[in-house]
VMD Tcl script that builds the backbone (N, CA, C; Angstrom):
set m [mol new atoms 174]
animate dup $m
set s [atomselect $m all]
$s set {name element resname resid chain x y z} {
  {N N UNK 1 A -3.148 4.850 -16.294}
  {CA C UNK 1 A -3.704 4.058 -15.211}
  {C C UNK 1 A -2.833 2.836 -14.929}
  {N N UNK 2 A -2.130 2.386 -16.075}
  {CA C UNK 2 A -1.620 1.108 -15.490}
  {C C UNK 2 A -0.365 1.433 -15.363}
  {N N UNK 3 A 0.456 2.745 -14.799}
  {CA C UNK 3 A 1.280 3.029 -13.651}
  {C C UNK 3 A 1.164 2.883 -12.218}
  {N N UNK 4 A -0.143 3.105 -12.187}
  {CA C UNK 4 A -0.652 3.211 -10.935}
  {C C UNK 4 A -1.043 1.924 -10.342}
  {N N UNK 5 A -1.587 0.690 -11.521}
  {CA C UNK 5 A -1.335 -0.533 -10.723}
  {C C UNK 5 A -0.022 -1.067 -10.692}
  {N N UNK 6 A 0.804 -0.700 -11.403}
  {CA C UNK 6 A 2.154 -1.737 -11.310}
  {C C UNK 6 A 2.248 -1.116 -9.574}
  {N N UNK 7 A 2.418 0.103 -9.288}
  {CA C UNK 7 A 2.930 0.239 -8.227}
  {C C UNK 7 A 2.625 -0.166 -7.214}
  {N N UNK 8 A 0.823 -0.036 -7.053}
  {CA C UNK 8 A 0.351 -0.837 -6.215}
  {C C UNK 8 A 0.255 -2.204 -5.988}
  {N N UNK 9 A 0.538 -2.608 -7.311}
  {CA C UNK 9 A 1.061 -4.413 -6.747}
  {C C UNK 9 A 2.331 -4.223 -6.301}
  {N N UNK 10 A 3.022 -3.198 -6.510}
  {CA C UNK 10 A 4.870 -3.766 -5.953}
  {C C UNK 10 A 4.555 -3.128 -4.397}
  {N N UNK 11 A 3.445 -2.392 -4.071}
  {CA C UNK 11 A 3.509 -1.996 -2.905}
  {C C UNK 11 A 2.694 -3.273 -1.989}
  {N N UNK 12 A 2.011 -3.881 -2.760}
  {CA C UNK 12 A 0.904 -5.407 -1.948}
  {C C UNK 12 A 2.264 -6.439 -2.043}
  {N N UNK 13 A 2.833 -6.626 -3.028}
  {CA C UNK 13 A 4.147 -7.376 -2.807}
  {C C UNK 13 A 4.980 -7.124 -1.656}
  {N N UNK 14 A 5.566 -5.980 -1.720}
  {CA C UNK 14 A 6.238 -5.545 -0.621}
  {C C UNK 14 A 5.792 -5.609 1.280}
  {N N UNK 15 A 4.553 -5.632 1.140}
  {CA C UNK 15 A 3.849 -5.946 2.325}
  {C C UNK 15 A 4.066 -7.350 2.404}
  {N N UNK 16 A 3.435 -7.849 1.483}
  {CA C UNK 16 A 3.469 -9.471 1.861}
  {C C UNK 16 A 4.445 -10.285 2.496}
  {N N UNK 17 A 6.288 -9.696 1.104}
  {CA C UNK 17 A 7.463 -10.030 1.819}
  {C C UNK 17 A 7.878 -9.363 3.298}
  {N N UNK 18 A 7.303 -8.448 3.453}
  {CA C UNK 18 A 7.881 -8.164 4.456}
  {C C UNK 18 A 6.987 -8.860 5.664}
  {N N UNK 19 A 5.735 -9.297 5.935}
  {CA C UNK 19 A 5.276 -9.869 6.484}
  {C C UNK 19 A 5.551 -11.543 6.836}
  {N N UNK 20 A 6.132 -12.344 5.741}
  {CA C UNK 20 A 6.702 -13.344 5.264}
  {C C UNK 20 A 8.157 -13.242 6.074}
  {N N UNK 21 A 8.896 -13.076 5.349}
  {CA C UNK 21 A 10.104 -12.883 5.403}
  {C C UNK 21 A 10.657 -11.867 6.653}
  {N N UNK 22 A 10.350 -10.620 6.309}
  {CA C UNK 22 A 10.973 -9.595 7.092}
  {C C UNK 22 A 10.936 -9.304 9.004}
  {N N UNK 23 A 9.537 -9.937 9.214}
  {CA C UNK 23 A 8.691 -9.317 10.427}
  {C C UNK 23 A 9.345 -8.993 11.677}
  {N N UNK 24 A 9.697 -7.809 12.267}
  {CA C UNK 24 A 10.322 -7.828 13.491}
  {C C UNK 24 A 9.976 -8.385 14.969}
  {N N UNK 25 A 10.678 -9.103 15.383}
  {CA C UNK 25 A 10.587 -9.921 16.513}
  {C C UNK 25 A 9.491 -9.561 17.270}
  {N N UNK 26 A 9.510 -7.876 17.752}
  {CA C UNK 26 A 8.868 -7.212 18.858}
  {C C UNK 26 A 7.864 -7.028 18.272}
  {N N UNK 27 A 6.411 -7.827 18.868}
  {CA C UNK 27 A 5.099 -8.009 18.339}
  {C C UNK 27 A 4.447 -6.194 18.540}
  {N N UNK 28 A 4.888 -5.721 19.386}
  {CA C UNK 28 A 4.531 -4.253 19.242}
  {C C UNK 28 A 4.778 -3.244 17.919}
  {N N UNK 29 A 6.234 -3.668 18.383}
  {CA C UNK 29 A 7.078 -2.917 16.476}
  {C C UNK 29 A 6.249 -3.074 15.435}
  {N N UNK 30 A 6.188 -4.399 15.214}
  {CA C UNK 30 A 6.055 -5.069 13.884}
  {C C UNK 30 A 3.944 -4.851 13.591}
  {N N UNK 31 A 3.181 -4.874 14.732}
  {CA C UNK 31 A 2.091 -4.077 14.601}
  {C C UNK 31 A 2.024 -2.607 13.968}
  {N N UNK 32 A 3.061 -1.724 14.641}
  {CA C UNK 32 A 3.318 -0.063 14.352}
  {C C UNK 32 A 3.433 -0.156 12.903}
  {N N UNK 33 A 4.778 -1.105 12.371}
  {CA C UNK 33 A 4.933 -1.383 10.941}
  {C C UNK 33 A 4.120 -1.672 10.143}
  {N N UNK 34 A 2.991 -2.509 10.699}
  {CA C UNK 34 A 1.812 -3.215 9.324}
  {C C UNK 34 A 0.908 -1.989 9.601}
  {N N UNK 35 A 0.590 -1.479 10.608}
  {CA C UNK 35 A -0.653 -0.415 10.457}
  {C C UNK 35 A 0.029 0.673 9.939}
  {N N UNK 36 A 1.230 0.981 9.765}
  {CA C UNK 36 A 1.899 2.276 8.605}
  {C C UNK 36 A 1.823 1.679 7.405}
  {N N UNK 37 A 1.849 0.730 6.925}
  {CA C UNK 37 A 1.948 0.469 5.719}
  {C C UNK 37 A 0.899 0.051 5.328}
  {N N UNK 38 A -0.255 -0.293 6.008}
  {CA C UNK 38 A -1.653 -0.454 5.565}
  {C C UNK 38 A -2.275 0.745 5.621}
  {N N UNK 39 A -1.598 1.748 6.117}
  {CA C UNK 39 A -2.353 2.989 6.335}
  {C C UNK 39 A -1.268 3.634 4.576}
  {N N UNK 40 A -0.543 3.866 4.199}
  {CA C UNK 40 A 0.337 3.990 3.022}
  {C C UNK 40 A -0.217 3.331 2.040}
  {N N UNK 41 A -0.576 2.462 2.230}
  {CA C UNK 41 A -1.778 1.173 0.606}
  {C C UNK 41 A -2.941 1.901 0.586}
  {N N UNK 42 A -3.673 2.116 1.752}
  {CA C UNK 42 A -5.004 2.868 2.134}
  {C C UNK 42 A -4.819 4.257 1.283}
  {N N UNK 43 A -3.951 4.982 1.712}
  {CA C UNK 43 A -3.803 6.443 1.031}
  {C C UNK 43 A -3.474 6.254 -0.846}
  {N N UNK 44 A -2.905 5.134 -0.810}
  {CA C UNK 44 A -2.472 5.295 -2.541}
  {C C UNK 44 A -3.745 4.352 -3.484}
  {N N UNK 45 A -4.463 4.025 -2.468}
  {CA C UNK 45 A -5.846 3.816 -2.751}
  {C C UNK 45 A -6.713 4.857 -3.224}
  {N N UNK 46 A -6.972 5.290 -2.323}
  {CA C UNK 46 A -7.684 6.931 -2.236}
  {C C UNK 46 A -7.105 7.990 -3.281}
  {N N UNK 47 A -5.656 7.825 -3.831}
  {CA C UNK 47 A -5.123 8.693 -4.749}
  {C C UNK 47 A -5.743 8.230 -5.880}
  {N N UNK 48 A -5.571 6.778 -5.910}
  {CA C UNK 48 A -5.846 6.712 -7.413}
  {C C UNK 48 A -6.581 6.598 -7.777}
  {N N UNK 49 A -8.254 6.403 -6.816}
  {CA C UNK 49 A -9.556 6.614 -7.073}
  {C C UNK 49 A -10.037 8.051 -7.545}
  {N N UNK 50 A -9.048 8.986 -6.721}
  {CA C UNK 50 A -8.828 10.415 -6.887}
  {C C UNK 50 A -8.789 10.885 -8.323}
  {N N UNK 51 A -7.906 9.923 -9.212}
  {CA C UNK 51 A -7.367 10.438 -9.985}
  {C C UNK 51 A -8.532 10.100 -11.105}
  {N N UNK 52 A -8.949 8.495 -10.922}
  {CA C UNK 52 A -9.846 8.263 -11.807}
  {C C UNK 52 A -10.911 9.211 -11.919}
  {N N UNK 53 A -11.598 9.515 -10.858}
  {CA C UNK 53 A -12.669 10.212 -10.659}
  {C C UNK 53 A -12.682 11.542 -11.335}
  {N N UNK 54 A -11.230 11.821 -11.211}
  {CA C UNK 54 A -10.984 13.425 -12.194}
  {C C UNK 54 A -10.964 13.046 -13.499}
  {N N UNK 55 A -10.166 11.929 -14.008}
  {CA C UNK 55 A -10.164 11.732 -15.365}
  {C C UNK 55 A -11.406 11.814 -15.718}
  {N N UNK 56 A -11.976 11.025 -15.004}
  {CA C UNK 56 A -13.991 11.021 -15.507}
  {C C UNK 56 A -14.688 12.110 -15.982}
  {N N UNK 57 A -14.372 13.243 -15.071}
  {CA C UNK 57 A -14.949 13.926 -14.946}
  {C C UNK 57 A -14.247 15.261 -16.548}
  {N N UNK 58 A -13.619 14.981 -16.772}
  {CA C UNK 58 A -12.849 15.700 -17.768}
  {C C UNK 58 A -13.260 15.284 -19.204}
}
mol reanalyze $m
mol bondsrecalc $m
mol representation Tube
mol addrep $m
């Protein structure tokens, strides 16, 4: 399990800097960009609830 948080903090990190730091000029772009990558946190959410839920169940 605690693979699965390191990654997801380097993936909440990685959002942050790139929100910080990175953000592309074109307020359209840079929308497309945060809702892919909030939609990418969202899914590795759902995996690893996935996973717990199986461990449980085993």
């Amino acid at each position: 399990m605690k693979p699965h948080l390191i990654i997801f903090g380097i993936l909440i990190a990685g959002f942050i800097i790139y929100n910080l730091f990175f953000a592309v000029s074109d307020d359209r772009m840079n929308t497309l960009i945060n809702i892919v990558y909030a939609s990418i946190l969202f899914g590795y959410i759902s995996f690893v609830a996935f996973t717990v839920l199986r461990k449980m169940k085993k």
